[in-house]
C-alpha positions as CSV (number, residue, x, y, z in Angstrom):
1,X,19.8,-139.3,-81.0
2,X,18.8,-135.9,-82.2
3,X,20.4,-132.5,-80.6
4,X,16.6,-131.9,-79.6
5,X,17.1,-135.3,-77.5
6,X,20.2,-134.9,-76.1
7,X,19.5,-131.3,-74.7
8,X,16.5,-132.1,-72.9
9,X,18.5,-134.5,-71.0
10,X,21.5,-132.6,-70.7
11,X,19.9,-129.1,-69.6
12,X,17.7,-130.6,-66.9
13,X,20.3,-132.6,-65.6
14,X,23.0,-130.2,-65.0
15,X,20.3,-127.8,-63.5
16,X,19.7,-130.3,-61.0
17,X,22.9,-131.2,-60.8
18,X,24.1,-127.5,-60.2
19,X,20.8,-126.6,-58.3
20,X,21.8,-129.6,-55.3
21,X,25.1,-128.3,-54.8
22,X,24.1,-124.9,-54.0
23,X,21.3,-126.3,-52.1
24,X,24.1,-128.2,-50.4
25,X,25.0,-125.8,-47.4
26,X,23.2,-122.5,-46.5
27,X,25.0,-119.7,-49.6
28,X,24.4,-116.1,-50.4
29,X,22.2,-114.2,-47.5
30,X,21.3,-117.1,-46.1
31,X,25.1,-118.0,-45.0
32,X,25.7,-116.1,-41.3
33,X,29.8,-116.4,-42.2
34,X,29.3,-115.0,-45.7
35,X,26.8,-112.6,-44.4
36,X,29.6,-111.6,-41.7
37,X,32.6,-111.6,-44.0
38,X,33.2,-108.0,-45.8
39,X,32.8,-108.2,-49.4
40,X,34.6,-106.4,-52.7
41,X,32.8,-102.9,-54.0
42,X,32.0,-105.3,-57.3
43,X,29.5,-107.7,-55.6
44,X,26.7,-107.7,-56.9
45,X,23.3,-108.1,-55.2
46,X,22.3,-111.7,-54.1
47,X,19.9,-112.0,-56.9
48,X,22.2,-111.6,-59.6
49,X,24.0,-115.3,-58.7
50,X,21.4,-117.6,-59.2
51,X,20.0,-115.7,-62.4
52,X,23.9,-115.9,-63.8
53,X,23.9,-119.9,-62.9
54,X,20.9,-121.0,-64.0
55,X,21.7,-119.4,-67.2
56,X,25.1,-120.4,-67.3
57,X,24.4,-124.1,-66.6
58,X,20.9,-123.7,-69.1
59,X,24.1,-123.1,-71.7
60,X,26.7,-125.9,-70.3
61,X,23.4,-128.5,-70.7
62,X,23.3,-127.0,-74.9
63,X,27.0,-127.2,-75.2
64,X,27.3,-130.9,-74.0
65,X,24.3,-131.8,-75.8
66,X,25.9,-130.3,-79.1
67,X,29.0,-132.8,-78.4
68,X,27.0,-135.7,-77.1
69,X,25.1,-135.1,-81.1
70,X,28.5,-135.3,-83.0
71,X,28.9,-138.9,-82.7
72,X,32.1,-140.5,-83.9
73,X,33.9,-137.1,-84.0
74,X,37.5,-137.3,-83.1
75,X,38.2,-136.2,-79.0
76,X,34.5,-136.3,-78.7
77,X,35.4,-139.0,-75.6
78,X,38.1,-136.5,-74.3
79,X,36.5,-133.1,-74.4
80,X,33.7,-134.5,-72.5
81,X,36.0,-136.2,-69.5
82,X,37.7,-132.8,-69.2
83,X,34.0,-131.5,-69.2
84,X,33.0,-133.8,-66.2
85,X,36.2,-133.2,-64.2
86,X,35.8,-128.8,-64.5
87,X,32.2,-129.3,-63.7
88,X,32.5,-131.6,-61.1
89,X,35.1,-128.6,-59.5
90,X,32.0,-126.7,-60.4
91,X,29.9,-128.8,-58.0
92,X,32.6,-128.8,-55.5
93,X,33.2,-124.6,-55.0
94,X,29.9,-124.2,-52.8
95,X,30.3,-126.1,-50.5
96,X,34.0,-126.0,-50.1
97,X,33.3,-122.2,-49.7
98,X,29.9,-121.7,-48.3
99,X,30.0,-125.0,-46.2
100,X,33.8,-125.5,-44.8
101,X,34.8,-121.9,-45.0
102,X,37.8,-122.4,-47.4
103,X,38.7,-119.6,-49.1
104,X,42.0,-120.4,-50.2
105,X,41.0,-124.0,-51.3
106,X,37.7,-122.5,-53.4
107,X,40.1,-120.1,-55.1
108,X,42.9,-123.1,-55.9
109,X,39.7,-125.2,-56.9
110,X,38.2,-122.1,-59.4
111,X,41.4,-121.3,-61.0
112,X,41.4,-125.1,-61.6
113,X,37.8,-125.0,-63.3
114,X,38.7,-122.2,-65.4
115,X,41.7,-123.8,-66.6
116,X,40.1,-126.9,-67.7
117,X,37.2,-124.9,-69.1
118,X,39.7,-123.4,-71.0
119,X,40.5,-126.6,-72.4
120,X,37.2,-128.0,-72.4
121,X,36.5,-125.2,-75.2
122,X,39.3,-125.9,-77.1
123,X,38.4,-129.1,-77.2
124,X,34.6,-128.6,-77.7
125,X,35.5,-126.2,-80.5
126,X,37.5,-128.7,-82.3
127,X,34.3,-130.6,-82.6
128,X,31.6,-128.2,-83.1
129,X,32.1,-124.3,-82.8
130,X,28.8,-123.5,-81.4
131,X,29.6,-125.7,-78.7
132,X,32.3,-123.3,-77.4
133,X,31.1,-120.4,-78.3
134,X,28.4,-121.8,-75.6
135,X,31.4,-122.2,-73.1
136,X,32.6,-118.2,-73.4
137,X,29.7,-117.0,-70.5
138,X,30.9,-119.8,-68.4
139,X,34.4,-118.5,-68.3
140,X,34.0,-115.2,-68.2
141,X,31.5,-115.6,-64.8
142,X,33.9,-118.3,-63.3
143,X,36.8,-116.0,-63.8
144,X,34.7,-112.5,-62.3
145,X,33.9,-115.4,-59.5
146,X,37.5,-115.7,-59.3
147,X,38.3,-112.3,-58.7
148,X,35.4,-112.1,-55.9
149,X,36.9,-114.9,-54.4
150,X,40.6,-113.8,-54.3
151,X,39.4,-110.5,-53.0
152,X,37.1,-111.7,-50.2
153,X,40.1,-113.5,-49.1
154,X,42.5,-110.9,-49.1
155,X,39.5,-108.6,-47.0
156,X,39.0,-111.5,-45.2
157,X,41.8,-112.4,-43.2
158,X,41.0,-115.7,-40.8
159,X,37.6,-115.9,-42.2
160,X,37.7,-119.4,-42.0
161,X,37.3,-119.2,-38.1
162,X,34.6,-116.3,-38.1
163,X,31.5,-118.9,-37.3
164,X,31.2,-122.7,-37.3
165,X,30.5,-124.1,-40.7
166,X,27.2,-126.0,-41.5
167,X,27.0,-129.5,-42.0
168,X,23.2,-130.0,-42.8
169,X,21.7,-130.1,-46.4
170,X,19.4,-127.8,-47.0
171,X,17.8,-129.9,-49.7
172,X,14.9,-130.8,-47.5
């Protein structure tokens, strides 16, 4: 299958993929608890997150198609398990954070994902350049994500107990 191919499954499907678990529990301005909770000077507006995702996951979909293309290169099988296991921590942070209210446990599970991006670009890299050179956007927004996290936290002392968390899907 041609890169062409494998990208317009790949893009599409991590969209969705990443679109569903935002869509998971309320997030951003429509969260009361994260509304509630006092926030770090470098927030940025609400806007600015779902611009930076869709982008960042419109560049994930390229750099997996670019390794799903390079058949029978050597670690292809590995780099895209470490791949699956980052992103599915990927899929995880929202609702651990948005939903259940776990700071510490969303900041344990995105130094997690940036670790294994980190290897996931190595790897990538080992098999076509482009691919993690596709990866660098990623890291650089999970790791500022980090930062907000870990500070929110540290603001945010108890913030776990601040309002109930949601348990509906807002998919509907």
């Amino acid at each position: 299958m041609s890169f062409l191919r494998w990208a317009i499954v790949t893009v599409p499907l991590i969209l969705l993929l990443g679109f569903a678990s935002g869509r998971a529990v309320p997030a951003g301005s429509e969260n009361s608890w994260y509304v509630a909770l006092q926030k770090p000077e470098l927030t940025p507006p609400g806007w600015v997150f779902p611009v930076a995702w869709t982008s960042l996951y419109i560049l994930l979909g390229l750099a997996v198609a670019l390794i799903l293309h390079a058949r029978g290169a050597r670690g292809r099988g590995l780099a895209l398990a470490v791949f699956a296991v980052q992103f599915a921590l990927n899929l995880a942070w929202t609702p651990l954070f948005f939903g259940a209210h776990r700071i510490g446990a969303a900041l344990v599970v995105i130094v997690a994902m940036l670790l294994l991006s980190i290897v996931t670009t190595v790897l990538f890299g080992r098999i076509r350049t482009a691919a993690a050179w596709l990866m660098v956007p990623y890291m650089v927004w999970i790791s500022f994500a980090g930062v907000l996290t870990w500070r929110i936290g540290q603001l945010n002392p108890g913030a776990e107990t601040l309002v109930p968390g949601a348990h509906t899907s807002q998919m509907l």
